[in-house]
Each structure stands twice: as structure tokens, then as C-alpha cells.
N, C-alpha and C positions, 0 to 999 in steps of 0.2 A: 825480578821478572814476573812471578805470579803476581805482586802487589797489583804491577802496571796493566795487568792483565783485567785482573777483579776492579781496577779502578774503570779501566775502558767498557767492561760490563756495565757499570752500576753507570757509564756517561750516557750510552746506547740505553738500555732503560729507560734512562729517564728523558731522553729526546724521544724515544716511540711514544712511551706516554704524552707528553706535552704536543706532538703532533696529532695524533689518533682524537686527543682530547678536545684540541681547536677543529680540528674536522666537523668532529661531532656537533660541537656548539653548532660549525653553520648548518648541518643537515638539519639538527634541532629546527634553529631558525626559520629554516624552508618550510618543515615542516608547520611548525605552527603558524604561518605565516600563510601557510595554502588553507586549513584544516579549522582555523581556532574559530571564534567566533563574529570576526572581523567582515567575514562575508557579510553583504547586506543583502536583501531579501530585494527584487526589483520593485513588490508591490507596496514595499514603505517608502522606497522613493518618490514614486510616484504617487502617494496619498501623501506623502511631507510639501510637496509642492514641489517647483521646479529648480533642479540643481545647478548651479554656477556652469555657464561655458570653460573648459579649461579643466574642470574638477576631474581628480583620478579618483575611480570606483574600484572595490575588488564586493561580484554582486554574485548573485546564483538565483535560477529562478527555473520553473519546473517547464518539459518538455511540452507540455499540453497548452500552455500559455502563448507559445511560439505561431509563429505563421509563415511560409515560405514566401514570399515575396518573388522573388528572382536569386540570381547567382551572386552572392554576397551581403545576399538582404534579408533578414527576418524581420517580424514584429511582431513584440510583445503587447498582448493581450491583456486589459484588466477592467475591472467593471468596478467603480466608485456608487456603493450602493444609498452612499447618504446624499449623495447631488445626482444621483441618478444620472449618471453620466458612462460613456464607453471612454476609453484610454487606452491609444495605441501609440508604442514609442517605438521607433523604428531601430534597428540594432545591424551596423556594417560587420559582418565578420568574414575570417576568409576561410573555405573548408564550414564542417559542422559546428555547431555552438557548442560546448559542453555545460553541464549541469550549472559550474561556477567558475566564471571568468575573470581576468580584469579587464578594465572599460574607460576609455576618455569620454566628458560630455563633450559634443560636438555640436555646430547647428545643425540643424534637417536639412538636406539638398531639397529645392523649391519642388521637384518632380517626383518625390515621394508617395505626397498625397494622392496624385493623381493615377502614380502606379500601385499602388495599395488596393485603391478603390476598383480599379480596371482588374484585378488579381482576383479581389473578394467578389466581382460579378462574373468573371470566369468559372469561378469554383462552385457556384451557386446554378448558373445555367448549366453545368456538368450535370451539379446534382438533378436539374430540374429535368432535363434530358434522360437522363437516368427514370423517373419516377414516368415520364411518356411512355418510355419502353417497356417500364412492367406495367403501365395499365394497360397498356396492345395485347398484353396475356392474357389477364383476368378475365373472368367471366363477368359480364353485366351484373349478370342475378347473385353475384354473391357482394350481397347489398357489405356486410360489416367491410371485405378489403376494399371495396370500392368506396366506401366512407373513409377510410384512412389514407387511401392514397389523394381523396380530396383534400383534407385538411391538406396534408404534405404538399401538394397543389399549391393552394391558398397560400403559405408560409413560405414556401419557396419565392413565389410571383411579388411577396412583399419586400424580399436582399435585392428583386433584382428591378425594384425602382428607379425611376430617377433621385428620390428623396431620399433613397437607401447610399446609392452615389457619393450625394451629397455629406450626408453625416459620413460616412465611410473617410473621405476626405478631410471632415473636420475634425473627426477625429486625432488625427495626429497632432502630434505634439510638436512644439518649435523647437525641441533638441531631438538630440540620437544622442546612441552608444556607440561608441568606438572600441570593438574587442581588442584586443590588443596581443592577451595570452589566455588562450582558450582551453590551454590542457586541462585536462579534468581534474578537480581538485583529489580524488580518489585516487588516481595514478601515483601525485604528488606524494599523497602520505604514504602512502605505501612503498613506494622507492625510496622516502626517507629512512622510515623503520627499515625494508632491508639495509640500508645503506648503514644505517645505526649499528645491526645485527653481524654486519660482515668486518666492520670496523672493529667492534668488540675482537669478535674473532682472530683478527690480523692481530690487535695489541695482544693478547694473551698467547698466541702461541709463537710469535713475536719475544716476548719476554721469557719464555720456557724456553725457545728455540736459543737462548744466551746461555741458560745457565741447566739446561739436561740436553743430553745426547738422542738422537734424530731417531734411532732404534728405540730406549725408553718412552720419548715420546709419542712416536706412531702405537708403540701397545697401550700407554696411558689413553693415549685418545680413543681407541679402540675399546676399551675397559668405561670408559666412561659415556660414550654413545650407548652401549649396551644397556649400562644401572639407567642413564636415563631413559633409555626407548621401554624399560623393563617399569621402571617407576609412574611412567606417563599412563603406560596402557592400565596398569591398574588404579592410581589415579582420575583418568579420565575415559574409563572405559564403556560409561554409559553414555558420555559426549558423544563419544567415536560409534558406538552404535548407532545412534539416531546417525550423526554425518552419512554412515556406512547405508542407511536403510533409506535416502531419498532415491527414488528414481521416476523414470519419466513411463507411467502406468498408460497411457492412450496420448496422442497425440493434442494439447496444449491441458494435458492432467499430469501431476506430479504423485506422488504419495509419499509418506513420512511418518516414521514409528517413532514417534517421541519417548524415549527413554530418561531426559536426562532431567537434573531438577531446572526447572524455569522461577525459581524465586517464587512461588505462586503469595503464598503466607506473607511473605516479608514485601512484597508488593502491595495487595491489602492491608497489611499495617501502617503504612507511606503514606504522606499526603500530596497528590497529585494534582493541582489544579489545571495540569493543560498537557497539552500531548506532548513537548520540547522535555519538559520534566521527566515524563515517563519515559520516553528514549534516550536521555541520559543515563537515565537508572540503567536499563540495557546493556548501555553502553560502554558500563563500566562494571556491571555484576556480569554477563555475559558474552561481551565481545570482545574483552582485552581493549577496551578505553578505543575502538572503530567508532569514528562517527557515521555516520548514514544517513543519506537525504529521505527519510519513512514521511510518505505523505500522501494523503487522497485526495480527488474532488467529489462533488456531489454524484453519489450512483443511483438509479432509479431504485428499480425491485421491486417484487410482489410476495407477499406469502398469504396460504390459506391452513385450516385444519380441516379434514373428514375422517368418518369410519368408514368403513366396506359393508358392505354385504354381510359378510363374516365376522363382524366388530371388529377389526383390526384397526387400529387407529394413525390416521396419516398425515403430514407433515410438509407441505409443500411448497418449492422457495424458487425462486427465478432470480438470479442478481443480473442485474442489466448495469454495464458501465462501458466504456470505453475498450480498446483490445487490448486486453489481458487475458492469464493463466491461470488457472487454481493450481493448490496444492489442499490434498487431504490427507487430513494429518491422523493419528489416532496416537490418544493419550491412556496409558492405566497405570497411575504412579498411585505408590503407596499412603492410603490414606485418602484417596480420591477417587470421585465414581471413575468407573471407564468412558471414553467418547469419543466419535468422530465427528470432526469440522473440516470445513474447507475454508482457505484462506488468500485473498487475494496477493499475488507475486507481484505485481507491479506497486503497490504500498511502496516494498523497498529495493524496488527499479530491480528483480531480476523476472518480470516480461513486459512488453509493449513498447513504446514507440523508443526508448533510448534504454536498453538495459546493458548495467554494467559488468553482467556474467549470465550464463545458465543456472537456474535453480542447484544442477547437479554435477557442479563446477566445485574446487575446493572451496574457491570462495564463499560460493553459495549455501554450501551445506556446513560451511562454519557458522554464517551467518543465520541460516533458518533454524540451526539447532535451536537458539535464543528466543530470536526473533518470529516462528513461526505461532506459537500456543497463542500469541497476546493476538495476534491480526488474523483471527477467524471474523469471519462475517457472518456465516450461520454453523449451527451443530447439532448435537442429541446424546446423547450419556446412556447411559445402559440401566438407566430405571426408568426412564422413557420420557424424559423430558427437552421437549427440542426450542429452538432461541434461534434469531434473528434480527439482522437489525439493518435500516433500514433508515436511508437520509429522510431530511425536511426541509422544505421550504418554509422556514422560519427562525428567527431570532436564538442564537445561540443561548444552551441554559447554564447558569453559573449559579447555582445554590450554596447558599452558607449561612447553616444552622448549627455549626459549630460542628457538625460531624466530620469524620475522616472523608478526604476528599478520595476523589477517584475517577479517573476514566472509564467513559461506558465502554470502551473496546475492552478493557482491563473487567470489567463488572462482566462480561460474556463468558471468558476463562472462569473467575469464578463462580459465574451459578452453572456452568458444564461440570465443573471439577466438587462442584460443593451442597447441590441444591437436587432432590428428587422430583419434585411435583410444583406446580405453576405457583403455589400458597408459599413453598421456599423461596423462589425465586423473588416472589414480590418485598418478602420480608428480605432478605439479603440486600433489594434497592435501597428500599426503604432505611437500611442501616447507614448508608454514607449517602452523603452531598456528590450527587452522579454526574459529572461535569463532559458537553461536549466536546467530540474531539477534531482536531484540523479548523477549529473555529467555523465549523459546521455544525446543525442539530440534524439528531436522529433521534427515532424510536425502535423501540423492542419487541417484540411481536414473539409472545412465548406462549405454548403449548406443551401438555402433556398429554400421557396415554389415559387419563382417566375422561376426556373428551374437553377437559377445561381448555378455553384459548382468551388471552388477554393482551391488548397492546398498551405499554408503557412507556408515558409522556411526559414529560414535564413542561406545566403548563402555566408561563408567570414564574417560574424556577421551581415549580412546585410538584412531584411527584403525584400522575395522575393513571389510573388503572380503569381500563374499558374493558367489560367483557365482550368482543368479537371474534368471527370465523373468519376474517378477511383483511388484509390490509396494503395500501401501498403508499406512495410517498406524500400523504394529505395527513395533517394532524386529525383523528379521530374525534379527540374529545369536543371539538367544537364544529364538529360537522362540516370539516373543508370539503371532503371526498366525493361529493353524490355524483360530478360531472364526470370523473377522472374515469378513463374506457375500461381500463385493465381492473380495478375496484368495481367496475360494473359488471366486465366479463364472469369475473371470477363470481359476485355477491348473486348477481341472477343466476349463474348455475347452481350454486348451493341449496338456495333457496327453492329451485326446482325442484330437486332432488333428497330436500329434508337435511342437505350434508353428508349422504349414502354415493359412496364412488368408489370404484375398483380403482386398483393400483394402476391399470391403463389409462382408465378414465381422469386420473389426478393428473398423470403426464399429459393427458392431452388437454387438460385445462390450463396446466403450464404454458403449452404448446399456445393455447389460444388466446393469454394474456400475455404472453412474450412482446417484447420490442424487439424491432429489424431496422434496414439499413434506414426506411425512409426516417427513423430516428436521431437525436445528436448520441443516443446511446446505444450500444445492442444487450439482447442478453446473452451471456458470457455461460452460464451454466445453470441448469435446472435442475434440482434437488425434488427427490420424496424421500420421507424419513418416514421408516416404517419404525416407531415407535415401543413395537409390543416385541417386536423380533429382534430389535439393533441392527437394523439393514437398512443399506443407502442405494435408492439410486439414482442414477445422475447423467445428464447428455450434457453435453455441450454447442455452444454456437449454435442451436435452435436445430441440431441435428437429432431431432426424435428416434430415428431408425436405429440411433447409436445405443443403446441405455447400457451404461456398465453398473453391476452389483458389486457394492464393496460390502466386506464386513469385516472382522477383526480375524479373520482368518488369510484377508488381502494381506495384510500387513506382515504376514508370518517369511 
């Protein structure tokens, strides 16, 4: 009777394994299947040329590309900058698009174009409606806003052509996309892995629930969450503190006490030739193998240097982009100077037009544990040297002189965590082939307390060093900038004043080269970096009244 007993055991056994096991297979499958690399990007299809009627797509393509059309209609946006051409492909979906869908090619409905075109002149007479009613405000005599509300004027009256119409309509393309399955690939994976997670679980205690008694195992399991919850915390106890130390400091500001090691060394050691590379590494040094859609477009920006009155030496940065969040982070790991940065949350979609948690969400604060040090956009270290950076309109740079490669977002981390003075910083560039990131070019615009300020270009792929007090999105070294308002605003007041400006005076110069609505961008947040002291401060959304002071006493 026992034999037939212990035989029925070891049948059961081995049927939960063999079930649990084919389970798993198809979650696997799902999983890789939502997740893996298979996704296509919309903007290589449409630069590969036109795909077969009929053809099944699994595609992903970023929120800011999208256009609303009407109730089931979007359209994807892209600009063919070697034919100089617009590219609009219409996309049927039901409910909202998600990040990465699948898709049938279909033909165009003949009435597309025409509702496209009638949509994109709606949106444009809004705006232009909009820019009447704040000129009703303004005062005549304040010649600069009545100069800017002209252009805006001008630009506007040009969408809303007949000729604008026209291209508007021809734009589209003689297919569509047909969504099909919209769920978000990020749900997918994640309901696999738990599903994975809970399966495990079933088989295992499944298999003990056979052969121990229901009392030993409730205390085994008891016994065992404890060693692990006891082992984890001391294990990942510096993780859990940054997690632990995100929270929401002002109303679209974050803050974040980086504890934990972010690879910095072993990142610099790598050779990086493109930003998919470097969020792999991520993604599997610090996220437990999450993939994550990390991506930008083109952001304006300004940054300048002054002294005070008092020599204090000051640091002043505006990022203009699209509606997004900051988070400010402060780093003082062992082995590296101290610093605060601020880092844009929409990179990895947690703010602006389609976010897939709150910054201070589990999610989120698993993810910016990692994920936050590398995607600063400006900072300053506590020997007083401050860094920013700051897109271009031009030609992406790919150098290769045989040095370690490396991402300029990645090169920002290390001259905050590695570099004292503007003379380190340049020689850190200068050590690796500094490659742009997102297939965009940017420059560097660095500054220390000893009054030195330089912008760092690469120019022909070739590392190029200007000394300047001013900068915004014009290549310096070949003198694109002298038109550009905000590069004017900024370089005439300097120049007025020798470079001598109170800490109010720097905000309001912020203030006065900031971008607003009549913009495709706004500024998102305005930085001074007081340099001699380790003190930030910072408004947001062009809200001057606001000014918060951070310093490493915030973060306590």
C-alpha cells in the first residue's frame, strides 16, 4: 500500500512539472514575442519604402509622432530629411494607440487626405486665434513681445495656406496601418514574468504540498520569506534607499538621493557606439533584463555663465522641450565628487503625453534607481563645476579614432562624478570618441567656479572647444548663432554688464530668454547653479515667482 502510495506521489510530480513546464514555455513565448526585438520602429518603414498590402506588422513608434485626426484615426508623423520630404501614414485604431502595436498594411480610405489636411488647419487657426488674443493684451511699446508674437504671426498664417492644404494632403501615403492589438507591450511583459513567477510558485509548493505536511510547510515558508526579506534588505539596501527617497518635491519636480552603484566605471570602460547599446547595458546591469522605450527629440535650451557683485560665480540653464517633469537627483558615492542634476522623466515615459507610471510608483522608483544618473541634462558637483547639454541642428557626430566609445549623455555622469574644473572636463572628452545620442547632435556647455566657460562641439567628428559665456542650440564654432533671439537676449545682457549679475538678475534673464506657448517647445525648467556654495535654484514652467532652493541638505 505505501509502494502504491509513493508510486502515485512521484506520477503527480511529475505531471505538475510537465504541466507548469509547458505553461511556462507559452508565457515565455508571449513574452518574447511582445518584448524581444521583433518590434519595428515605424520610421524604418517608412524610410525602407512602401510595405506590401496585406503585410502583418508588430511596430512601435513614440507618442510625439502621433496626430489625432478624428475618433479612430491617428497619424504618424516623420520627416525624410535626405528627400526633404514630410511623411504622414495614417493609422485606424480603436480606443488609444499604445507605444507598440501589431498592424495590417491596408490601403488609405480616398477621404483621409482631405480630413488630415482640414484637422492640421483647425489646429493651426486655434493656435493662431490663440496668438490674436494675447496680442489684445500686450502693450504696443513693449517692442521685444510684440516682435515675437509677430514672427508667431508670420509662421502661423504660413500652415494655414492654401499651398499648406495642399502638401498637407499630399502628404499621405497610399497605405494605412491597421492596429489590430494595441495592448501595450510593457503590460505584456510584465504579466508574463508574473505569470512565470506565480507558476514557479504553484510547481514548488505543489511538489512539497505531496511529500511534507501542510503545518511543516506553512512554518518552512514562513522561515524562508523571513532569511529572504532579511538577506535582500541587506543585499540591496542601498537600491531600496534611493527607491525609498524619490518623492514629488513641488508640483511637476521630483527629487532622488542616489545611493546605489549605477555602473559608473564599468560603463566608461564599454564601448558604446549608440544609445540602444547603452540601455541594454542598463537593462541588464540594472533593471533585471526590463526593456524600456528611453528616448528624446530635439529640446531647445539656453545656458549662460556670470559672477555677482560679490564674485560668486553663476550658472544658468533653461531646458525648453515639450510637457515634461524633472527629477533632481543628488549623487555622493564613494570615490566621486558630490552633485546635483536634474533629469528629464519623459526620456523613459514616466511624464508627458503617454506615461507608463508615476516617477514615485514601484515601478518608477525601480526604474529611476538605474535609470536616473545617466539621463541628467544639466548638473554641478561640489568643486564647482557645472555641465550642460544642449541639442543641434546638425549632422550627427560618430568619431572613430580608435578610442573607447561612448555616449555624450553617459560623458555628463562622468565629468559630474569625475572632473573638478572646465580643464578636466575637456581632457575626459577628449579621452574617448564622444558619440551622439538618439541619432541627434548636441553640444556641451561647461562651466566652473573659477569664471572659465566653454562649449564643446564636434565639428566634421572632430572634438572642438570655444571659449564662451553663452550658448543655445547654434553650433558656436562656425558662427551659426548671431540671428538666434535667446543667444542675443542672453549675449547683449552680458555684455552690458561685463558678466556682473545678482542671483535675481540671472533668473530674470532666464526669464527673458525662456520659450512660451507661441513655441513648438516651452521651457520646462530654469536652473542657477550657484557654483561656489553647491546651491540650486530652480522654477519651473516659466513660473519665476516660484524659485525653490535645493541643496544636499534637500535630499536628507
Amino acid at each position: 500500500m505505501g509502494k502504491i502510495r509513493k508510486s502515485r506521489k512521484i506520477v503527480i510530480t511529475v505531471f505538475l512539472i510537465l504541466t507548469v513546464v509547458a505553461t511556462g514555455i507559452a508565457a515565455f513565448s508571449s513574452y518574447k514575442s511582445s518584448t524581444s526585438g521583433m518590434a519595428t520602429d515605424i520610421n524604418d518603414v517608412v524610410e525602407n519604402g512602401t510595405p506590401q498590402i496585406g503585410d502583418k506588422l508588430y511596430l512601435f513608434c513614440y507618442q510625439e509622432q502621433l496626430f489625432e485626426v478624428g475618433d479612430n484615426l491617428v497619424v504618424f508623423e516623420t520627416y525624410l530629411e535626405d528627400e526633404d520630404l514630410n511623411i504622414c501614414v495614417p493609422i485606424e485604431c480603436e480606443g488609444k494607440l499604445s507605444y507598440r502595436f501589431s498592424a495590417e498594411v491596408v490601403e488609405t480610405d480616398p477621404g483621409i487626405p482631405d480630413k488630415f489636411a482640414k484637422g492640421c488647419r483647425d489646429y493651426y487657426q486655434e493656435l493662431y486665434d490663440k496668438i490674436q488674443a494675447k496680442k489684445a493684451t500686450v502693450d504696443p511699446g513693449d517692442s521685444e513681445t510684440m516682435e515675437r508674437i509677430r514672427k508667431a504671426e508670420e509662421l502661423t498664417e504660413g500652415f494655414l495656406s492654401d499651398e499648406t492644404y495642399e502638401r498637407d494632403k499630399n502628404s499621405i501615403t497610399s497605405y494605412s496601418f491597421r492596429a489590430t492589438n494595441t495592448v501595450d507591450y510593457f503590460t505584456i511583459a510584465s504579466v508574463s514574468k508574473i505569470a512565470a513567477a506565480v507558476l514557479a510558485i504553484v510547481l514548488l509548493y505543489a511538489v512539497l504540498g505531496i511529500w511534507i505536511s501542510g503545518k511543516k510547510l506553512a512554518l518552512g515558508s514562513i522561515a524562508l520569506v523571513l532569511t529572504i526579506s532579511i538577506i535582500s534588505g541587506v543585499i540591496f539596501r542601498k537600491d531600496i534607499a534611493t527607491m525609498a527617497s524619490i518623492k514629488e518635491y513641488a508640483p511637476g519636480m521630483y527629487t532622488c538621493n542616489i545611493t546605489n552603484d549605477y555602473y559608473l566605471d564599468e560603463m566608461l570602460s564599454t564601448d558604446f557606439k549608440d544609445t540602444d547599446s547603452l540601455i541594454s547595458f542598463l537593462s541588464k546591469k540594472l533593471l533585471g533584463g526590463m526593456t524600456l522605450p528611453i528616448d528624446a527629440h530635439h529640446f531647445g535650451c539656453s545656458s549662460f555663465s556670470c559672477v555677482t557683485p560679490e564674485g560668486t560665480h553663476l550658472f544658468g540653464r533653461n531646458y525648453d522641450y515639450m510637457d515634461t517633469n524633472g527629477m533632481v537627483i543628488y549623487s555622493n558615492r564613494e570615490g566621486c565628487y558630490a552633485s546635483i542634476a536634474v533629469c528629464d522623466l519623459q526620456w523613459a515615459r514616466f511624464a508627458g503625453v503617454d506615461p507608463i507610471a508615476k516617477p514615485d510608483s514601484l515601478l518608477g522608483r525601480f526604474v529611476l534607481r538605474g535609470a536616473a544618473p545617466i539621463m541628467c541634462v544639466d548638473g554641478f558637483n561640489d568643486q564647482g563645476l557645472g555641465i550642460s547639454i544642449l541639442s543641434l541642428d546638425a549632422d550627427e557626430n560618430r568619431p572613430d579614432t580608435g578610442k573607447t566609445d561612448t555616449i555624450i549623455i553617459l560623458a555628463i555622469r562622468g565629468i559630474l562624478d569625475k572632473c573638478a574644473n572646465v580643464d578636466e572636463a575637456v581632457a575626459f572628452l577628449s579621452s574617448y570618441d564622444v558619440h551622439s545620442m538618439f541619432d541627434k547632435e548636441n553640444h556641451l556647455f561647461i562651466t566652473d567656479k573659477s569664471g572659465k566657460s566653454v562649449i564643446a562641439e564636434w565639428v566634421n567628428d572632430e572634438l572642438t572647444i570655444t571659449e564662451i559665456n553663452c550658448v543655445t542650440n547654434y553650433v558656436i564654432a562656425t558662427h551659426e548663432y548671431d540671428e538666434d533671439r535667446r543667444f542675443v537676449v542672453m549675449k547683449t545682457k552680458l555684455d552690458e554688464v561685463n558678466g556682473v549679475l545678482s542671483l535675481e538678475e540671472a533668473l530674470d534673464l532666464l526669464n527673458a530668454a525662456s520659450q512660451n506657448s507661441e513655441s513648438s517647445v516651452q521651457t520646462e525648467w530654469s536652473c542657477v547653479y550657484d557654483l561656489d556654495n553647491f546651491v540650486l535654484y530652480i522654477y519651473n514652467d516659466n513660473d519665476r515667482n516660484k524659485v525653490y532652493k535645493i541643496t544636499p541638505e534637500t535630499f536628507k
